[in-house]
Structure formats: structure tokens, C-alpha cells
OpenMM code with the backbone's topology and positions (N, CA, C; nanometers):
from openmm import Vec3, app, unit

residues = "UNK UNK UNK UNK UNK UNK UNK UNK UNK UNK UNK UNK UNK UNK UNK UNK UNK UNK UNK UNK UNK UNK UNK UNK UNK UNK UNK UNK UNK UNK UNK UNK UNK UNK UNK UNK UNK UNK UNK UNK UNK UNK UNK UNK UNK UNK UNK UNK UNK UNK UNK UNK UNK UNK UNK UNK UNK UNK UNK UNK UNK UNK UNK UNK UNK UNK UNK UNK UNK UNK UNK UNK UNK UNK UNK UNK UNK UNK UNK UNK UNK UNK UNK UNK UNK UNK UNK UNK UNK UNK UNK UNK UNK UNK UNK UNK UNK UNK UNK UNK UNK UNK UNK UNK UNK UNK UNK UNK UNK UNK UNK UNK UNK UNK UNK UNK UNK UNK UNK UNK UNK UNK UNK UNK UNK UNK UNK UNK UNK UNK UNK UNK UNK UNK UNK UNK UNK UNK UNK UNK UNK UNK UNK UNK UNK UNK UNK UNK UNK UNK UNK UNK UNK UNK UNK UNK UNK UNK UNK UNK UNK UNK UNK UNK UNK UNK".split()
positions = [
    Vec3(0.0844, -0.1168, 0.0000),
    Vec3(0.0000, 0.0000, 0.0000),
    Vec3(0.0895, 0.1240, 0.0000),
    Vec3(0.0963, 0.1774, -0.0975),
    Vec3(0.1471, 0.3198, -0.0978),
    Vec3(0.1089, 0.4332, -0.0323),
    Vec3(0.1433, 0.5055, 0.0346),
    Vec3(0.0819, 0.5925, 0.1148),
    Vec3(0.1693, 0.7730, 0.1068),
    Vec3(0.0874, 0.8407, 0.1009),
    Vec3(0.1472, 1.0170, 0.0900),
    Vec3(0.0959, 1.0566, 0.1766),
    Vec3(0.2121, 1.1206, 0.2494),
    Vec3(0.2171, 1.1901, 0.3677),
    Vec3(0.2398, 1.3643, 0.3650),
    Vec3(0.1015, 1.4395, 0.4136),
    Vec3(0.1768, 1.5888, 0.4182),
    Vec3(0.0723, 1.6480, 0.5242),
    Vec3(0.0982, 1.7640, 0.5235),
    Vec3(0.0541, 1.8652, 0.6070),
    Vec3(0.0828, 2.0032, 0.5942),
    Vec3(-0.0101, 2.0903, 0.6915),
    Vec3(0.0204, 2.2279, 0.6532),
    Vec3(0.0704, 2.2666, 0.5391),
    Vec3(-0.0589, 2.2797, 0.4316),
    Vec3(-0.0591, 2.3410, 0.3052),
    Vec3(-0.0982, 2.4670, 0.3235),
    Vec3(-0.1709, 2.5100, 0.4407),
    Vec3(-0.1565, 2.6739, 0.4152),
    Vec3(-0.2364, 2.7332, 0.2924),
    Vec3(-0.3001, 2.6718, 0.2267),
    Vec3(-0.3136, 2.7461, 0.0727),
    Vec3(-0.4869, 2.8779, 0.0983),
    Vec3(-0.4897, 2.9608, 0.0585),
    Vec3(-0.4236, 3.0326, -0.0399),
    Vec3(-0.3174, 3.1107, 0.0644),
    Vec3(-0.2772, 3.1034, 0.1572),
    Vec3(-0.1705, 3.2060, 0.2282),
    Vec3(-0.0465, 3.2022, 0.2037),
    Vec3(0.0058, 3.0562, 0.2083),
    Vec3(0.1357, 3.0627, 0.1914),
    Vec3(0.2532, 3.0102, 0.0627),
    Vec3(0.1052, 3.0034, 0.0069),
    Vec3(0.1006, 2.9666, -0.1276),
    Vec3(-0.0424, 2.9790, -0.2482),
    Vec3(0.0019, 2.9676, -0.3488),
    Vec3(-0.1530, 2.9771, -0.4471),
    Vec3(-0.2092, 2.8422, -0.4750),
    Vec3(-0.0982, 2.7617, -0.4795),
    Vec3(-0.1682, 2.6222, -0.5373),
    Vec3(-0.0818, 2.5452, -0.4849),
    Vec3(-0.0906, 2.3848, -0.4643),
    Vec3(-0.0115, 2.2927, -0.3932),
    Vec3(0.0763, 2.2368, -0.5619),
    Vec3(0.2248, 2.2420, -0.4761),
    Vec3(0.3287, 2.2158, -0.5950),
    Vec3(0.2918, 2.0871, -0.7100),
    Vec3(0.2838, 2.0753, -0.8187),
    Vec3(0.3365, 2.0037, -0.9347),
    Vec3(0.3220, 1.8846, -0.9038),
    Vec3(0.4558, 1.8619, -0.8470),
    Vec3(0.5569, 1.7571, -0.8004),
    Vec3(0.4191, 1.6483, -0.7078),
    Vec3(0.4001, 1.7154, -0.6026),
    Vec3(0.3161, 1.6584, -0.4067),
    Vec3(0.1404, 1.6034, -0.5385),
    Vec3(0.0989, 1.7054, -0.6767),
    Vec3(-0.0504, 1.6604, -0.7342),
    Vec3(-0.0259, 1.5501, -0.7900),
    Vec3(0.0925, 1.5260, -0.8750),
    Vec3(0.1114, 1.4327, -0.9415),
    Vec3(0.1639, 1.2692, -0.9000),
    Vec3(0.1890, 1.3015, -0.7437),
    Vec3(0.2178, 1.1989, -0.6495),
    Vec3(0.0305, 1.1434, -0.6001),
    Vec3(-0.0620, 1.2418, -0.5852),
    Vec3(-0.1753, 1.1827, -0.5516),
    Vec3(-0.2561, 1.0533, -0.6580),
    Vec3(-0.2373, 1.0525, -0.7451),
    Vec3(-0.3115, 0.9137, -0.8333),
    Vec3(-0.2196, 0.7803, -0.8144),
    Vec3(-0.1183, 0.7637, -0.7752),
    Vec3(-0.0165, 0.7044, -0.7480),
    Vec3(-0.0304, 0.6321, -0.6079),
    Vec3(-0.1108, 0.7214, -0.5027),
    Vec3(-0.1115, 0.6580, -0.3909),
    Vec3(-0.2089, 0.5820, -0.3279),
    Vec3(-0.2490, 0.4879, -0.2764),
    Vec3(-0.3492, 0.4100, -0.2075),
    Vec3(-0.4290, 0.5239, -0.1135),
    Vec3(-0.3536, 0.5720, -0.0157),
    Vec3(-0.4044, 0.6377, 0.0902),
    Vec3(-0.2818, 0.8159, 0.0823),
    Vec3(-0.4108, 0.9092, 0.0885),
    Vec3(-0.3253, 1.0066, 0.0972),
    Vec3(-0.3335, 1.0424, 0.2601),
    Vec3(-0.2346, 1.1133, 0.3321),
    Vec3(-0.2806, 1.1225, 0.4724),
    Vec3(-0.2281, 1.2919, 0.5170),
    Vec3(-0.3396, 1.3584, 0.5355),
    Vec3(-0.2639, 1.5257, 0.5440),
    Vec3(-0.3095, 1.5268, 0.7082),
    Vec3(-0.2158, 1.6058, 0.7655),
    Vec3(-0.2007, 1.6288, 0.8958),
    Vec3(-0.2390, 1.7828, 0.9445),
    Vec3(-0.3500, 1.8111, 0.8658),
    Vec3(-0.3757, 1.9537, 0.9341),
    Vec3(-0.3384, 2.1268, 0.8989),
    Vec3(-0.3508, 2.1800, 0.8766),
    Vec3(-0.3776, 2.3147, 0.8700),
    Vec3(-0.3810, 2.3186, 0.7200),
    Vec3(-0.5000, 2.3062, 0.6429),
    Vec3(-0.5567, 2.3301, 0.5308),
    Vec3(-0.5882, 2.4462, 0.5018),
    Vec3(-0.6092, 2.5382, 0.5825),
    Vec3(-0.6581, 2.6555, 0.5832),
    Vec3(-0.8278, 2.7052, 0.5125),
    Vec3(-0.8047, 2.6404, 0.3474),
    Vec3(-0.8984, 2.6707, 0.2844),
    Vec3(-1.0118, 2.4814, 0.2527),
    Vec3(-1.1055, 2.5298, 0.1892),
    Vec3(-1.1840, 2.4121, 0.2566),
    Vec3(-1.1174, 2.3202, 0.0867),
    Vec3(-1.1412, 2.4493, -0.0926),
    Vec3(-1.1367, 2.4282, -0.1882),
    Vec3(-0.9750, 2.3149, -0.1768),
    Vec3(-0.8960, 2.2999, -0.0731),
    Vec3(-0.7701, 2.2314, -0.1190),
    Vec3(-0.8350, 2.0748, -0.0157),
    Vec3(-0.9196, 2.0800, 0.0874),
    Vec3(-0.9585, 1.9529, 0.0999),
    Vec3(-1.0447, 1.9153, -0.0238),
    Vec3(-1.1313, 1.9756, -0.0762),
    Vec3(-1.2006, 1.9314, -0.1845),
    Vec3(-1.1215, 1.8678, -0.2827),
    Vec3(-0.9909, 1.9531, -0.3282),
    Vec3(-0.9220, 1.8850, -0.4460),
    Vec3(-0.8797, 1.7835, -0.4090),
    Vec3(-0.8432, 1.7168, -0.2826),
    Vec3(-0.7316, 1.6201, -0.2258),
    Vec3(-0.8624, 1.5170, -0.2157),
    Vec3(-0.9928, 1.5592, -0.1729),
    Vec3(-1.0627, 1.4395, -0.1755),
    Vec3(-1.1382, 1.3829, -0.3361),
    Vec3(-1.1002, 1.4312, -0.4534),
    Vec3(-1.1380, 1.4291, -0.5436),
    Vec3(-1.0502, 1.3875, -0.6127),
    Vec3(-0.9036, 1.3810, -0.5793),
    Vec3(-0.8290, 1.3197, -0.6626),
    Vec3(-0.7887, 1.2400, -0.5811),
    Vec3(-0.7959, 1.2226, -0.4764),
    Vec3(-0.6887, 1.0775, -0.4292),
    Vec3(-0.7989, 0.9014, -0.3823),
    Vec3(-0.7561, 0.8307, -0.3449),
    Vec3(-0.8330, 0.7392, -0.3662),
    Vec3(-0.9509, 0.6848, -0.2020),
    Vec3(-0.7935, 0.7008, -0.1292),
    Vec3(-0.8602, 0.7562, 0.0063),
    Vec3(-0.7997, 0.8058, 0.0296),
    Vec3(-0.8429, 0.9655, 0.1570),
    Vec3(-0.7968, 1.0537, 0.2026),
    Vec3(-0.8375, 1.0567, 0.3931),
    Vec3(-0.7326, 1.0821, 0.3941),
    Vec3(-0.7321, 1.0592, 0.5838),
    Vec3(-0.6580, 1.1814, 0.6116),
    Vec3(-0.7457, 1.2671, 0.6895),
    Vec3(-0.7178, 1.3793, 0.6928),
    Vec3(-0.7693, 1.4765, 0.8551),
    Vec3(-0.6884, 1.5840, 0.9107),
    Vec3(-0.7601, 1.6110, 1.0645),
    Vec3(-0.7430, 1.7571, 1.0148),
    Vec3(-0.7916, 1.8584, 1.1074),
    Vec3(-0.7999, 1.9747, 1.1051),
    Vec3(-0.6722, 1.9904, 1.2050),
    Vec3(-0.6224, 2.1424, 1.1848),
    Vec3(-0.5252, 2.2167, 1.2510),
    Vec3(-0.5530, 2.3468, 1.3348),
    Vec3(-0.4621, 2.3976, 1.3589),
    Vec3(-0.5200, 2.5066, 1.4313),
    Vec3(-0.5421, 2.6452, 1.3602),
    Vec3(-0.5258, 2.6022, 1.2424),
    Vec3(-0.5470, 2.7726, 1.1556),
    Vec3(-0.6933, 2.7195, 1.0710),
    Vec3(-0.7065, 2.5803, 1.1149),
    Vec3(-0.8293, 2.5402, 0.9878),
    Vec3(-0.9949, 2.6344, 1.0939),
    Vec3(-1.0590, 2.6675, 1.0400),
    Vec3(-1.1939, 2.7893, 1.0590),
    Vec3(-1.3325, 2.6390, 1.0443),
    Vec3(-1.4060, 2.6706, 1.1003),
    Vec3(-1.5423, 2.6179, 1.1263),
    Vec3(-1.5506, 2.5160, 1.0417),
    Vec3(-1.5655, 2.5814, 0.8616),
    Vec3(-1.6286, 2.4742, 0.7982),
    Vec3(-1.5130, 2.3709, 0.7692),
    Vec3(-1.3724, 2.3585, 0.7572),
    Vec3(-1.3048, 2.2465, 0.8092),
    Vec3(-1.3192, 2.1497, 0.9061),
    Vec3(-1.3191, 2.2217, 1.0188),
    Vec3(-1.3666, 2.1449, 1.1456),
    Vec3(-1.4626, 2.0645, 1.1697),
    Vec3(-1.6037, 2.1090, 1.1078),
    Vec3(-1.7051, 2.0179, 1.0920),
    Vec3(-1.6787, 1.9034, 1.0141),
    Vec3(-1.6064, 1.9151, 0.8957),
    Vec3(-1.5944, 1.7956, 0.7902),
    Vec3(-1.4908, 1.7204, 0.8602),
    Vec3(-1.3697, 1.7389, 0.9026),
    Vec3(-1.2556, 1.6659, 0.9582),
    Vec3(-1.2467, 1.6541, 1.1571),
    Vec3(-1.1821, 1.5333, 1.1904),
    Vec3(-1.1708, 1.5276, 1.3067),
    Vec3(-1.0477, 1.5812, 1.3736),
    Vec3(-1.0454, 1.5972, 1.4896),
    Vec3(-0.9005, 1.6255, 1.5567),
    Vec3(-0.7900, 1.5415, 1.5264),
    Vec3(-0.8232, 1.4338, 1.5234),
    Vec3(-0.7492, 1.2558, 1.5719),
    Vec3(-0.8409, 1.1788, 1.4140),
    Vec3(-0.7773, 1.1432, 1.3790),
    Vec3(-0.7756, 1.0116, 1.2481),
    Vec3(-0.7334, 0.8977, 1.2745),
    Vec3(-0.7627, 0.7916, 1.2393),
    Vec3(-0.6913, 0.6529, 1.2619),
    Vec3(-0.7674, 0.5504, 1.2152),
    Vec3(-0.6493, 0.4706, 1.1134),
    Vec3(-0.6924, 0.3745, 1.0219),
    Vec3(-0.6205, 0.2687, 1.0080),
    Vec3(-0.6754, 0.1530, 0.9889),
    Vec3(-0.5500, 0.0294, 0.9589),
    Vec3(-0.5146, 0.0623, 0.8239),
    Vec3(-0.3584, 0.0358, 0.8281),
    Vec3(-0.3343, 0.0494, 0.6737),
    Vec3(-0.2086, -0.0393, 0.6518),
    Vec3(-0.2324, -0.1556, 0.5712),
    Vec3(-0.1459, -0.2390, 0.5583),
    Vec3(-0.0473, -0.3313, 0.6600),
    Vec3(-0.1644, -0.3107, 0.7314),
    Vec3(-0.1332, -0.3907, 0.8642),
    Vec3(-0.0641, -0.3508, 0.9967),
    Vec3(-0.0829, -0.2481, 0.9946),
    Vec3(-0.0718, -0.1373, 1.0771),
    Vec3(-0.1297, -0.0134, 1.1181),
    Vec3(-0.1553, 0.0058, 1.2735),
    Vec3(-0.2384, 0.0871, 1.3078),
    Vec3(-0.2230, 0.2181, 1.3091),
    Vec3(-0.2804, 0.3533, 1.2159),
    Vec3(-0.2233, 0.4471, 1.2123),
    Vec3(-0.3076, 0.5908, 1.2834),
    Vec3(-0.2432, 0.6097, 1.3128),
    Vec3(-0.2737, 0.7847, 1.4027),
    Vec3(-0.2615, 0.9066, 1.3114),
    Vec3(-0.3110, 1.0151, 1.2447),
    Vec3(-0.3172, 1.1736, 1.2252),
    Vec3(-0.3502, 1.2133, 1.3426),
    Vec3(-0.2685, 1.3254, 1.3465),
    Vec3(-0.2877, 1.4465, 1.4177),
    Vec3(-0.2504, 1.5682, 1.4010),
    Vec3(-0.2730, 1.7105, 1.4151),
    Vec3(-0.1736, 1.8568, 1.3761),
    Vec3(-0.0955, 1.8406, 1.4790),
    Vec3(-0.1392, 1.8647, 1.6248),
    Vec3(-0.0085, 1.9042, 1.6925),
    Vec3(0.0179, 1.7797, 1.7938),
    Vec3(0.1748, 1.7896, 1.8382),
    Vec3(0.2198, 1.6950, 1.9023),
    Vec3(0.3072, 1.7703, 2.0490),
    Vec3(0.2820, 1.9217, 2.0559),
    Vec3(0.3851, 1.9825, 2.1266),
    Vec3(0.5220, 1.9880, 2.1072),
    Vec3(0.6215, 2.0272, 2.2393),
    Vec3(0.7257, 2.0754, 2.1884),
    Vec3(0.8253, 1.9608, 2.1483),
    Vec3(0.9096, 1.9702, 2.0762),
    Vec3(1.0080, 1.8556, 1.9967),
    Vec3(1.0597, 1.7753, 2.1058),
    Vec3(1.1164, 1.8651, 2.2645),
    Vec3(1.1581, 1.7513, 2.3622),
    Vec3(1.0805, 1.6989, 2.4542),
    Vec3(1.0676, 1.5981, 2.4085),
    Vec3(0.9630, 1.4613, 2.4888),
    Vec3(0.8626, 1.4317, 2.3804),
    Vec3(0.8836, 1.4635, 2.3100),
    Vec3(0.7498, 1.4130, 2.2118),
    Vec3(0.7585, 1.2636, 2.2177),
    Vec3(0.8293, 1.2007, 2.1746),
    Vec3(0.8535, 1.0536, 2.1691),
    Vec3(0.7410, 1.0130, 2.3006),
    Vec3(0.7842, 1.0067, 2.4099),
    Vec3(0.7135, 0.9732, 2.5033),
    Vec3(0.5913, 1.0218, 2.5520),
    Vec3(0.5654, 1.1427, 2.5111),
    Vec3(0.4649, 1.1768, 2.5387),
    Vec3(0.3316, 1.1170, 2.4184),
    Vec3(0.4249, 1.1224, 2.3274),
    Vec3(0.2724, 1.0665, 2.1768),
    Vec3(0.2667, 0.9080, 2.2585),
    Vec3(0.3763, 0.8220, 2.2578),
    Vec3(0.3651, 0.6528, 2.2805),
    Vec3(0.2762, 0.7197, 2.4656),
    Vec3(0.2612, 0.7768, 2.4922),
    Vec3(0.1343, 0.7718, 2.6427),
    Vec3(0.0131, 0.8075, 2.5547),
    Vec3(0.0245, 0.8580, 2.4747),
    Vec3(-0.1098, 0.9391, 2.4607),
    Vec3(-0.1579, 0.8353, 2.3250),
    Vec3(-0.0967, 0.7777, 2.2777),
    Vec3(-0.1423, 0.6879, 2.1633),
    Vec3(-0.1111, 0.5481, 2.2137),
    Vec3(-0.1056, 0.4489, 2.2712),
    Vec3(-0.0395, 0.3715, 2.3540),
    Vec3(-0.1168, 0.2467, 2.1970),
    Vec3(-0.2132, 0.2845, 2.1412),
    Vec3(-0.2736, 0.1659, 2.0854),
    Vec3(-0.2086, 0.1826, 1.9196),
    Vec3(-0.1057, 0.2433, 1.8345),
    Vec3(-0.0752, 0.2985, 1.7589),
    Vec3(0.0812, 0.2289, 1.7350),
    Vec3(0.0572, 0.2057, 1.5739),
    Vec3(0.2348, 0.1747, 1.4960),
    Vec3(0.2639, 0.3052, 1.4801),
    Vec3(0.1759, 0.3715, 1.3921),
    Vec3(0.2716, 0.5395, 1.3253),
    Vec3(0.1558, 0.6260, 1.3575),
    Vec3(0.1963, 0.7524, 1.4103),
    Vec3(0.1652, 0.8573, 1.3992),
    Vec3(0.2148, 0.9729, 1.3248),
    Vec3(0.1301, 1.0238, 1.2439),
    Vec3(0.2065, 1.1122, 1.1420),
    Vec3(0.0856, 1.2573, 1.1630),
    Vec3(0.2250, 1.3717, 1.2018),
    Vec3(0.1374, 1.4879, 1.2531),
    Vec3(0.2233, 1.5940, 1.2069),
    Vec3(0.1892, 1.7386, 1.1978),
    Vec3(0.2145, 1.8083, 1.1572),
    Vec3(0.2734, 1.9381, 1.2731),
    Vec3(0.1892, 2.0620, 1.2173),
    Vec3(0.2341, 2.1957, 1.2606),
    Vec3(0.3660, 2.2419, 1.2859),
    Vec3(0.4665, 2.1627, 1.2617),
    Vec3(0.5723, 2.2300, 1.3175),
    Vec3(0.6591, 2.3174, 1.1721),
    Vec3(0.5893, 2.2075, 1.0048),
    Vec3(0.6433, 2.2247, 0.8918),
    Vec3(0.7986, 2.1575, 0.8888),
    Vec3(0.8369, 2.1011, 1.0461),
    Vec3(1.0084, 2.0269, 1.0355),
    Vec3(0.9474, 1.8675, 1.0185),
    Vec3(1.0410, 1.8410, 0.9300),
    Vec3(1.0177, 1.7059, 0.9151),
    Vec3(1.0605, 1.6398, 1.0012),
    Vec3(1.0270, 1.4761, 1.0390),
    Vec3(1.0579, 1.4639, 1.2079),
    Vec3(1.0164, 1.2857, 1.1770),
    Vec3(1.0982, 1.2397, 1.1866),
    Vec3(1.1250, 1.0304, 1.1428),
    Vec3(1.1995, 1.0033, 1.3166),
    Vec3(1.0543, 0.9486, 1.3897),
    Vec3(1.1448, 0.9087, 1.4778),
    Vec3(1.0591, 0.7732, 1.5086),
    Vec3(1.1345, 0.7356, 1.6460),
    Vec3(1.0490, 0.6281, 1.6822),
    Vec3(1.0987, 0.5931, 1.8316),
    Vec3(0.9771, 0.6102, 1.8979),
    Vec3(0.9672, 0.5819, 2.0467),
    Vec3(0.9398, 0.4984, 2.1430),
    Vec3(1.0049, 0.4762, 2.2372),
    Vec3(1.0268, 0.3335, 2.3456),
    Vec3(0.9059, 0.2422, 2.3280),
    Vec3(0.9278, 0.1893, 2.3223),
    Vec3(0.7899, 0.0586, 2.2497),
    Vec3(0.7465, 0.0942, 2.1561),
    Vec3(0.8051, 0.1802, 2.0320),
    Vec3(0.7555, 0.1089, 1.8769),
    Vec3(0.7486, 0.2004, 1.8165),
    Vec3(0.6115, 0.3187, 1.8912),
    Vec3(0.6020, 0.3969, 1.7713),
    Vec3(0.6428, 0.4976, 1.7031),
    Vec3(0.6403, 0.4813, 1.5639),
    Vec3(0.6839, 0.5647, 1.4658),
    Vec3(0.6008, 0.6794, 1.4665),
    Vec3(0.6744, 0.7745, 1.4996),
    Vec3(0.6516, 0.9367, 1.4634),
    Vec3(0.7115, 0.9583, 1.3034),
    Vec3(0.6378, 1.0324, 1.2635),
    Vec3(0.5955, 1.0886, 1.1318),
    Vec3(0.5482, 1.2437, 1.0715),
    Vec3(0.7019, 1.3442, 1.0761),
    Vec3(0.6143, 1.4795, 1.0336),
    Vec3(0.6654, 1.4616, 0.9095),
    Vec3(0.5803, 1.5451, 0.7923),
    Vec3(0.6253, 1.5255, 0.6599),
    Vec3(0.6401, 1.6460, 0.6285),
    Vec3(0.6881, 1.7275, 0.7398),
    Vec3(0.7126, 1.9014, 0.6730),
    Vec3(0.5961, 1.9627, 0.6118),
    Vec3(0.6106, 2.0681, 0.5403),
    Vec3(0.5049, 2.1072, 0.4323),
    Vec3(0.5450, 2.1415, 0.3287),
    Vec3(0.4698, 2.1339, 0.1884),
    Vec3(0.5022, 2.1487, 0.1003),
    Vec3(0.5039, 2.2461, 0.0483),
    Vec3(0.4238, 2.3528, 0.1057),
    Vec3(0.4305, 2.4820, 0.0707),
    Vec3(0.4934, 2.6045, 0.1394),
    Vec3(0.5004, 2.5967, 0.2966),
    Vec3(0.5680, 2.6778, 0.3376),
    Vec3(0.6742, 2.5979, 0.4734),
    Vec3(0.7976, 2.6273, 0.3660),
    Vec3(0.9376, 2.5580, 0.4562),
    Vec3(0.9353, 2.6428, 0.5692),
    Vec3(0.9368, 2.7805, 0.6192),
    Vec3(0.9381, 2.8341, 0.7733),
    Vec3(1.1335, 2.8004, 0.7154),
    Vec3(1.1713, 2.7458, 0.8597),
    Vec3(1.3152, 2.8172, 0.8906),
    Vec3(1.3803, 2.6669, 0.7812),
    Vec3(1.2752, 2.5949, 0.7283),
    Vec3(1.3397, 2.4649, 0.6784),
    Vec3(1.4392, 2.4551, 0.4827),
    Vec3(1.5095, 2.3995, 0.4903),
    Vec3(1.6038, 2.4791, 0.3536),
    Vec3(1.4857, 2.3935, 0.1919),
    Vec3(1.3821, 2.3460, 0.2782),
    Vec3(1.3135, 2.3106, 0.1147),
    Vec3(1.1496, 2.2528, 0.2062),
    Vec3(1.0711, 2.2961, 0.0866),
    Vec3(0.9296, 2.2507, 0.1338),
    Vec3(0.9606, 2.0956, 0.1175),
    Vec3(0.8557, 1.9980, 0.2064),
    Vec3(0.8654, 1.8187, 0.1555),
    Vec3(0.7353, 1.7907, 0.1874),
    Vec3(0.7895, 1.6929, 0.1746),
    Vec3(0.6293, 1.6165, 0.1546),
    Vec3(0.7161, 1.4459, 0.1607),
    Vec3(0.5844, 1.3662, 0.2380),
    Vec3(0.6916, 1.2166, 0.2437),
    Vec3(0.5773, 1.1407, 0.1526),
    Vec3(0.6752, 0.9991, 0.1378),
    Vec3(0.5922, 0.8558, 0.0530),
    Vec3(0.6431, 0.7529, 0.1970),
    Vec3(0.5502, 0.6628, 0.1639),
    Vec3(0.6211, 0.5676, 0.2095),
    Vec3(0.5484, 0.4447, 0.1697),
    Vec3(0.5381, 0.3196, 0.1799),
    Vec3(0.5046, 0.1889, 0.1679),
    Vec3(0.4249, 0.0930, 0.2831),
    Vec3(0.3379, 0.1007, 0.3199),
    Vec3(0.2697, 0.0248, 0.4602),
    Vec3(0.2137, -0.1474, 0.3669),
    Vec3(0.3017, -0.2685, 0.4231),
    Vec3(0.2382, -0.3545, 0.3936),
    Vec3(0.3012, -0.5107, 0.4977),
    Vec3(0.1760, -0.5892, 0.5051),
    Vec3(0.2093, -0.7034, 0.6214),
    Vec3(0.2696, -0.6269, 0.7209),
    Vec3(0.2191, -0.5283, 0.7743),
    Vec3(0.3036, -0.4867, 0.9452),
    Vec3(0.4162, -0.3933, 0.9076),
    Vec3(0.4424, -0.3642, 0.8016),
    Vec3(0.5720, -0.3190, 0.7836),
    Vec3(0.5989, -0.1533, 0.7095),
    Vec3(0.6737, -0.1020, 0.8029),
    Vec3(0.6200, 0.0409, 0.7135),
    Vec3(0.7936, 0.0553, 0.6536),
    Vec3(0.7709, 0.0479, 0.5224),
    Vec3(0.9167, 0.0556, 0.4161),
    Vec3(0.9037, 0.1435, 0.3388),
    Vec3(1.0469, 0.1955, 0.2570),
    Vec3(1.0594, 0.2854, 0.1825),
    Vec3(0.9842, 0.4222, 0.2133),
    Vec3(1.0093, 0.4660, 0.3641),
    Vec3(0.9643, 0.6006, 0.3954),
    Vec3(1.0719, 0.7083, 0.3189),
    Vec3(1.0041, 0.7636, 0.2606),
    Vec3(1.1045, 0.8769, 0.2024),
    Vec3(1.0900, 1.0248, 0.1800),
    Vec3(1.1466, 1.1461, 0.2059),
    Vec3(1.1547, 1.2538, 0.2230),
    Vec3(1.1477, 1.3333, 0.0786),
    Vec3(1.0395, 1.3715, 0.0216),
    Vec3(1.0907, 1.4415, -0.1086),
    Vec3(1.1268, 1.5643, -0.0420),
    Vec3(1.2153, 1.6052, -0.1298),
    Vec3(1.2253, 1.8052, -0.1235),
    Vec3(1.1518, 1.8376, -0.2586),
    Vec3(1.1015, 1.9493, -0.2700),
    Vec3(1.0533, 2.0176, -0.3824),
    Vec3(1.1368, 2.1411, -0.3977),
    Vec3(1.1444, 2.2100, -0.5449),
    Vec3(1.2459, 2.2946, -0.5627),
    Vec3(1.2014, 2.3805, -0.5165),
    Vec3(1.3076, 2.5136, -0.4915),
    Vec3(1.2133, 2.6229, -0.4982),
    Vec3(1.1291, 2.7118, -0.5548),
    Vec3(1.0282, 2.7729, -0.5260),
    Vec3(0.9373, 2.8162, -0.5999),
    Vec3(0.9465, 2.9769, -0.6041),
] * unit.nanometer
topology = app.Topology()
chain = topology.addChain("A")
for resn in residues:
    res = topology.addResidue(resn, chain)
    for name in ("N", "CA", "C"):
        topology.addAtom(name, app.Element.getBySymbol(name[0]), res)
């Protein structure tokens, strides 16, 4: 199962349209999974119209009519593994331990807001998962966006695109 990982698209603020590169990765993937701050409702619409399934939470810049359509917390089996969305996870030290308390039933959690990309994995198992953003890098030297592979239990070929600059 192929799976695309992003978050905080920001659009129309921090960008006009989501890059090239992150649209042409959506027909390609089994499960797309965005982690929050959409801002506008028209870029969940496109993401649920082109991808095949979409697993998706609200953030803290997302406004009412986001919120109603999306949940805080997401979570789906996907290729044999139990997965977590979320936007925020707090500050970078202790996260590990603090997500494996607060998700205790979870393989990967893949969350956003910070726009730093963030591959870790914490005392009994689970995989943390930020995939940056693709549209606005903040202090980071390239927007990303991740892929990765979920199948029999196994999450492979996680990988970091960069996109050029724009």
C-alpha cells in the first residue's frame, strides 16, 4: 500500500496552489494522509477528489467549515498497521514519550504543525511521522512532503521528497 504523507498546506496564504511535483504523487497513492492546517476548505475538496482515500484532521489555523468535515485525531489500519493523524504533538523535547502515552494503541503517527520534518520512533515502537510542508518551509532549507510503503506490518521505503524552490 502506498501511502502520501503531508501537512500544513496553508493554501491560499502561503502559497496559491499545492506544488506540481506533491498533485502528481496523488493518483499514485493508495491512501493520501494530510495532517492539518488546510486553511482553505477548496484544497480539501481537491485532495478528496483526486486521491483514492484521504485521511485527513484539522489544525489550528483550519476555521469552522473544516472542522465540521474533519476530526481532531484520524486513525486507520493500513497495511497492517495501526495508524494515528494528528496537527499538533507539542514541543520537539519529549514528544517521543509523550505521543507513545497518549497513543499507547498505535504503529505510526504522522502529525504536523511544526512544517520540520521529524522520522522518529519511540520506546515501544512507535513511529513518529512529520512530513514538513510542502508549501511553506518556515526556517526549513526546502518545502517536503513524504511517501512511504505500509504492507504485512511493515512500514518501508519512507522517504523525504524536497521540492524545488518556488
Amino acid at each position: 500500500m502506498r501511502l502520501l504523507l503531508t501537512s500544513d498546506t496553508h493554501l491560499p496564504l502561503r502559497a496559491k496552489r499545492l506544488p506540481d511535483r506533491l498533485l502528481a504523487e496523488l493518483p499514485r497513492a493508495d491512501v493520501v494522509l494530510h495532517a492539518g492546517d488546510w486553511v482553505d476548505e477548496a484544497t480539501l475538496d481537491l485532495l478528496e477528489s483526486r486521491s483514492r482515500r484521504l485521511i485527513g484532521v484539522y489544525g489550528n489555523n483550519d476555521g469552522p467549515g473544516l472542522r465540521a468535515r474533519l476530526p481532531e485525531v484520524a486513525r486507520a489500519d493500513l497495511g497492517g498497521l495501526r495508524f494515528g493523524v494528528v496537527h499538533e504533538t507539542g514541543p520537539a523535547q519529549g514528544r517521543e514519550a509523550r505521543c507513545a502515552a497518549r497513543f499507547p494503541d498505535l504503529d505510526v503517527l504522522v502529525f504536523g504543525h511544526s512544517h520540520i520534518p521529524w522520522d522518529t520512533t519511540a520506546p515501544g515502537g512507535l513511529r513518529l511521522l512529520n512530513p514538513g510542508s510542502p508549501t511553506d518551509r518556515r526556517r526549513q532549507p526546502h518545502c517536503t512532503y513524504l511517501t512511504a510503503t505500509a504492507h504485512d506490518g511493515a512500514l518501508t521505503e519512507v522517504t523525504l521528497h524536497r521540492l524545488p524552490p518556488r
